[in-house]
C-alpha positions as CSV (number, residue, x, y, z in Angstrom):
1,X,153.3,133.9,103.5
2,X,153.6,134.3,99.6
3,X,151.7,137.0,98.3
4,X,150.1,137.4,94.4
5,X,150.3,140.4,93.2
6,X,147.3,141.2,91.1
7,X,148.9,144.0,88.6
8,X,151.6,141.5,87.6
9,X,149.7,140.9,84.0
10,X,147.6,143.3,81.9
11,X,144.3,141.9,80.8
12,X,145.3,140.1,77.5
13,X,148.3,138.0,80.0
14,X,151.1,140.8,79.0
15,X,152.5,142.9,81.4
16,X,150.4,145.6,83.3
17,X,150.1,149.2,81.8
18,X,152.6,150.6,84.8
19,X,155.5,149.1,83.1
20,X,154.5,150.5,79.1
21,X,154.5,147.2,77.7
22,X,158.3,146.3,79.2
23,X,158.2,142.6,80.2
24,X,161.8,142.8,81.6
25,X,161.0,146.0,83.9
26,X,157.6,144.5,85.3
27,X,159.5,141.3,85.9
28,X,162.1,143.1,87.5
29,X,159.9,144.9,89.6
30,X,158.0,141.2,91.0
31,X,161.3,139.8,91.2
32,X,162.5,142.5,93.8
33,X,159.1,142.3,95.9
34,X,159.8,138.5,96.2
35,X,156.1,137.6,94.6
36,X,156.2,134.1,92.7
37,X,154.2,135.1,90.0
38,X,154.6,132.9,87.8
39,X,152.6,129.7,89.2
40,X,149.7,127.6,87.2
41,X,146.2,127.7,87.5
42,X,145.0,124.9,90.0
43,X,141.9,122.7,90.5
44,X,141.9,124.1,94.4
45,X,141.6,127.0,92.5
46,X,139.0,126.1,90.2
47,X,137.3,124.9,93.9
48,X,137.8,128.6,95.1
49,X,136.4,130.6,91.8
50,X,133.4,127.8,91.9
51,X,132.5,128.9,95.2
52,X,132.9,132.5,94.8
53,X,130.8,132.4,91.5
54,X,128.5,130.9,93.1
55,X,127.9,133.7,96.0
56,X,127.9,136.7,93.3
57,X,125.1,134.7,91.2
58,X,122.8,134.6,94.6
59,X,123.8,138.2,95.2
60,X,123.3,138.8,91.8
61,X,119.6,137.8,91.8
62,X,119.6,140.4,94.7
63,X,120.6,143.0,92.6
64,X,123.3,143.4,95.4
65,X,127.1,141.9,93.1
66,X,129.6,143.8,91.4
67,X,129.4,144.7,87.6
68,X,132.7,143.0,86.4
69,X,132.9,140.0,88.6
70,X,134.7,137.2,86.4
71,X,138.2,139.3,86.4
72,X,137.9,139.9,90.3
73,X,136.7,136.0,91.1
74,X,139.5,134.4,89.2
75,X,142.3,136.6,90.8
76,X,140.7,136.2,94.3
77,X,140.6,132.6,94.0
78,X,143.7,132.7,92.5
79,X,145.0,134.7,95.4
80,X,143.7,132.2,97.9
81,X,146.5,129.7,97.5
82,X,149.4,132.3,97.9
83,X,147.6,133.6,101.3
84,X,147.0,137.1,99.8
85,X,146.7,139.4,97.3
86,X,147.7,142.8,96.5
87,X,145.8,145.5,94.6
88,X,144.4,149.1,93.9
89,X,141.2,147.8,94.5
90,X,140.8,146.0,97.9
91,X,136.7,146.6,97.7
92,X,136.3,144.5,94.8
93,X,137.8,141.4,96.0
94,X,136.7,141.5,100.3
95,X,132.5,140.4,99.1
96,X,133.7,137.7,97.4
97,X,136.7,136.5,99.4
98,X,136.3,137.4,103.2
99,X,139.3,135.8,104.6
100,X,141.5,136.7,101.9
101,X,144.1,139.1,103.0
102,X,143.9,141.9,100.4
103,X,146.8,144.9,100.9
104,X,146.9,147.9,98.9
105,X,150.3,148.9,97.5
């Protein structure tokens, strides 16, 4: 099972804040955990986020979805193809993807 490991870039695509803006050290770090982060965006992906978009509109209309859900839909759907996903945050990703495997570091 390959795992994607959801810290691996900061929000603008750069690396995440743990590594203070050092590219070389973050990639280290991913290299060592074995996580292939550094895959493409796919249409089964697209699929995935579809789906899960989907779901948080209806919940949405419930008043019962999350506040920032774009971030959290892309990465879980994202996350899908690599079989799981791991994050500081399990809670925002287990509504929208149920049978993801979500692990917290």
């Amino acid at each position: 099972m390959r795992w994607w490991l959801a810290a691996s870039r900061g929000p603008c695509g750069g690396p995440a804040p743990a590594f203070e803006g050092q590219r070389a050290l973050q990639d280290e770090f991913l290299a060592g955990l074995g996580a292939d982060f550094r895959q493409p965006w796919t249409w089964e992906d697209t699929l995935a986020a579809h789906g899960a978009w989907n779901a948080h509109i209806r919940r949405r209309r419930t008043r019962d979805a999350a506040e920032r859900p774009i971030a959290d839909i892309l990465i879980g759907a994202f996350s899908l193809r690599f079989g799981g996903l791991v994050t500081r945050n399990p809670d925002d990703f287990r509504r929208s993807f149920p049978d993801l495997e979500v692990r917290v570091p």
